[in-house]
C-alpha positions in Angstrom: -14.8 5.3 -9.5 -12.6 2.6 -9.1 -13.7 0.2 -5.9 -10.2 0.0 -3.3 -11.7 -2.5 -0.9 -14.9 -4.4 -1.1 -16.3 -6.4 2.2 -19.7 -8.2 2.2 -21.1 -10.2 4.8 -17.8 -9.8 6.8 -18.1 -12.9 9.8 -15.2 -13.6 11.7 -15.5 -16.1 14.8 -12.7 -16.5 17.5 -14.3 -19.7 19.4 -17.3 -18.8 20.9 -16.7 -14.9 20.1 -18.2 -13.4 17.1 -16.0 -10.3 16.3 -17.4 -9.8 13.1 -21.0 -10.3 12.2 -21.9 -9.6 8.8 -20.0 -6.6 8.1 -20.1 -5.0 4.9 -18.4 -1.7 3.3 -16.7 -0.5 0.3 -13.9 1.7 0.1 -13.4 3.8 -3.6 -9.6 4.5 -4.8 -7.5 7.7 -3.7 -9.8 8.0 -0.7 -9.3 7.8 3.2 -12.0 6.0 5.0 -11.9 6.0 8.3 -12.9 3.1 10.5 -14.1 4.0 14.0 -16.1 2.0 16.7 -15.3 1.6 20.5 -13.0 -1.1 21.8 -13.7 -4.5 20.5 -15.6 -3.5 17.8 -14.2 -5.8 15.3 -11.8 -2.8 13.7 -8.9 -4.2 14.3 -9.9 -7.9 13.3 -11.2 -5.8 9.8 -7.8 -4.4 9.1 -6.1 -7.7 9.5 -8.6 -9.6 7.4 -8.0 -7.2 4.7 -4.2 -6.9 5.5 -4.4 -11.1 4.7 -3.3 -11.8 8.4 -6.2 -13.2 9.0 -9.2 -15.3 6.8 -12.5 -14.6 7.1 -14.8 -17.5 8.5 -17.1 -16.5 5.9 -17.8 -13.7 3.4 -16.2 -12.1 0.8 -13.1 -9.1 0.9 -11.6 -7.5 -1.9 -8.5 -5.2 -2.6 -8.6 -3.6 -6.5 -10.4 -7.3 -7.7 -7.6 -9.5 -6.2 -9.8 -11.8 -3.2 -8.1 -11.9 0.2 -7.9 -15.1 0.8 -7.6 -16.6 -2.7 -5.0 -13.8 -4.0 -3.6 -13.2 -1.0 0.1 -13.2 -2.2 -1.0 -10.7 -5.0 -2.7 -8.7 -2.4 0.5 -8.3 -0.3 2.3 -6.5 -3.0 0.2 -3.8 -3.6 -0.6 -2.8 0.1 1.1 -2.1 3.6 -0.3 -2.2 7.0 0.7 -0.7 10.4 -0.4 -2.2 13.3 -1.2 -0.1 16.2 1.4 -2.5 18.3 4.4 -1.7 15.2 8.0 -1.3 16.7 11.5 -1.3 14.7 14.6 -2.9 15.9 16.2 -1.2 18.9 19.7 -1.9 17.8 19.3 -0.8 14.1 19.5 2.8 13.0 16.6 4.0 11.3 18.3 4.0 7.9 19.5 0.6 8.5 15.7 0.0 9.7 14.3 1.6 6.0 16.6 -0.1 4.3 16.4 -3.8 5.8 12.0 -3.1 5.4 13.1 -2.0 2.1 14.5 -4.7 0.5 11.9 -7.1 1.4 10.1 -5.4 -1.3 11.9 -4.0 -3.6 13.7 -6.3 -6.3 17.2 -4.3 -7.2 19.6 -2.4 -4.7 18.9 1.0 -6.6 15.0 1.0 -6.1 16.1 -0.2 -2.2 18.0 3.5 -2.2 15.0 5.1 -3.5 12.8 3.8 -1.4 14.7 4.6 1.1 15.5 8.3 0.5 11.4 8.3 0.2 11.0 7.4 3.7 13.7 9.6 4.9 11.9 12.8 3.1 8.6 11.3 4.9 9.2 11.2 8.3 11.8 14.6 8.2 14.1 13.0 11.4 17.2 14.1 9.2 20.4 13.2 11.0 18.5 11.2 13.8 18.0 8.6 10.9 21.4 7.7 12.1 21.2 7.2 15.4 19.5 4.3 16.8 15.6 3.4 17.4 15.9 2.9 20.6 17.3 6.3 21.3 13.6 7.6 19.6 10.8 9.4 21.5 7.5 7.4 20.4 6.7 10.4 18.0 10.0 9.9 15.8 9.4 6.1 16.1 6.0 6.8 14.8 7.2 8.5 12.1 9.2 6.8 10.9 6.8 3.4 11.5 4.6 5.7 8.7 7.5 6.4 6.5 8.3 3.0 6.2 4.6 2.0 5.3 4.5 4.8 2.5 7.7 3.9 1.3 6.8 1.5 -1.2 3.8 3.8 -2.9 1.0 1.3 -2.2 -1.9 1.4 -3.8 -3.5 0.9 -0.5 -2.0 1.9 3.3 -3.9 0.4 6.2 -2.9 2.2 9.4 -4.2 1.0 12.7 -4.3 3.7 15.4 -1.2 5.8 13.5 -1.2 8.6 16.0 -2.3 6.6 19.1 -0.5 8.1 22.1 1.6 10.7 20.8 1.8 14.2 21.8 -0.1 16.9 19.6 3.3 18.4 17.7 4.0 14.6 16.9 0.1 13.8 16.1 -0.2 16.5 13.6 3.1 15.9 11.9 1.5 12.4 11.3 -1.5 13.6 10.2 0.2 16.0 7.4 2.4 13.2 6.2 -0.6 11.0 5.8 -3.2 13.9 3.8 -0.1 15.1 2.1 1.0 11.6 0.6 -2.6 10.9 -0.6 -2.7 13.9 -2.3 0.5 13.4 -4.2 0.5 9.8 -5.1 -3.5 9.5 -5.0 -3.1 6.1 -2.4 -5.9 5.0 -0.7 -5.6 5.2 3.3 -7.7 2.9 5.5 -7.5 4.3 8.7 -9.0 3.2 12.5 -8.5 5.6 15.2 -10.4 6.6 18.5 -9.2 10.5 17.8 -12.3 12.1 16.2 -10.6 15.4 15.6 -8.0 13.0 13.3 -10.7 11.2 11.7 -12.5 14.3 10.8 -9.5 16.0 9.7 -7.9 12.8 7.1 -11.1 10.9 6.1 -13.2 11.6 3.4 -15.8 8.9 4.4 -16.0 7.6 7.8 -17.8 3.9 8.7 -19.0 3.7 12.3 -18.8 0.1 14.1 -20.2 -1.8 16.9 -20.9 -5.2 17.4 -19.2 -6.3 14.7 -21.7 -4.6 12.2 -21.6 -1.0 10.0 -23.9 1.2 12.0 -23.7 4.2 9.7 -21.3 5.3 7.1 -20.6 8.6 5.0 -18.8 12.0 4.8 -18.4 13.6 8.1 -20.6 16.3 7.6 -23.1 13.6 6.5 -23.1 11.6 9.5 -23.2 15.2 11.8 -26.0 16.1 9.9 -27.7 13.0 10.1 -27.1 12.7 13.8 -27.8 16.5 14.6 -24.4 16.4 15.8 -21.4 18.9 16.2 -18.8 16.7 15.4 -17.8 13.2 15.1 -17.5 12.6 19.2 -21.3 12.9 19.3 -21.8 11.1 16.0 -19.6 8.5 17.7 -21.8 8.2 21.2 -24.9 8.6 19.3 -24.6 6.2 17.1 -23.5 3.5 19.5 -26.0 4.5 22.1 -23.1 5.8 24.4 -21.3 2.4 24.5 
């Protein structure tokens, strides 16, 4: 199977502070892997490493062959990322938000459209798509935050915290747009979120992290098993020693 992502020996310094410390992990095509860890792992640092917002100090990332840091322009085209932090302009509708995000990547006006009319059958907001953002409950901004990071059919969508304080209607919404997407267009999702029931529900693999490091990685019924755990909270305390 084709490799999606490829990190070995992952180090990343910030002055003194080592947030990553020799992190390594592979991620194979048309899958979701999910990232989890407790604050200041190093997961968001990961995501931006591979997202080309930030270079390594040292060690080696890979998206489909093309390296980071090297290819990072080649890189850019073939993914999208969502920060945990993502907002859209307050004063834009969100069809005027699609289709501004839209034509920073698409090359002719018609493929602009059909992005667009993608990301309007993503998020489902139907006529609110014409009022403006800041008129949006977090859940519809969320959604359409997603829709506009599927839009383009990446080969690889890295969403950081996608569901992170929304209600439940709004968080399971999400979480069908994401498993349904995959499952039509085959993209590979990198995902980091501190809901386990999310993480168990999406990912196919899951990597645990602490320190900077991979503790443990594998299907979820793997790591319960290996843990003697019910589900991926205990896996999650277990495996970090309850940090």
């Amino acid at each position: 199977m084709e490799t999606a992502i490829l990190c070995e020996n992952l180090v990343k310094h910030f002055g003194e502070v080592k947030a990553l410390n020799g992190l390594s992990f592979e991620v194979r095509a048309g899958e979701v892997f999910g990232l989890i860890g407790p604050n200041g792992a190093g997961k968001t640092t990961t995501l931006r490493i591979i997202a080309t917002i930030l270079k390594p100090t040292s060690g080696r990332v890979e998206v489909f062959g093309l390296d980071v840091v090297r290819d990072a322009e080649e890189v850019r085209r073939v993914i999208s990322y969502l920060p945990e932090e993502a907002g859209a302009y307050k004063n834009m509708t969100g069809l005027e938000y699609l289709r501004l995000m839209a034509s920073l990547y698409m090359p002719s006006p018609g493929e602009v459209e059909k992005a667009v009319e993608e990301a309007s059958r993503i998020c489902g907001l139907g006529e609110r798509l014409r009022d403006k953002t800041k008129t949006y409950s977090k859940g519809m901004l969320r959604r359409l935050l997603v829709a506009r990071a599927l839009m383009t059919r990446p080969k690889l969508a890295i969403l950081d915290e996608p569901t992170s304080g929304l209600d439940v209607v709004h968080a399971c919404a999400i979480r069908s747009i994401v498993r349904d997407y995959v499952r039509e267009y085959g993209t590979t999702v990198l995902l980091s979120s501190h809901n386990m029931l999310e993480v168990e529900y999406l990912c196919d693999r899951v990597a645990v992290i602490h320190g900077g490091r991979i503790l443990c990685e594998g299907t979820p019924q793997e790591l319960k098993e290996t843990y003697g755990a019910e589900n991926l909270e205990e896996v999650f305390v277990k495996a970090t020693g309850g940090v």
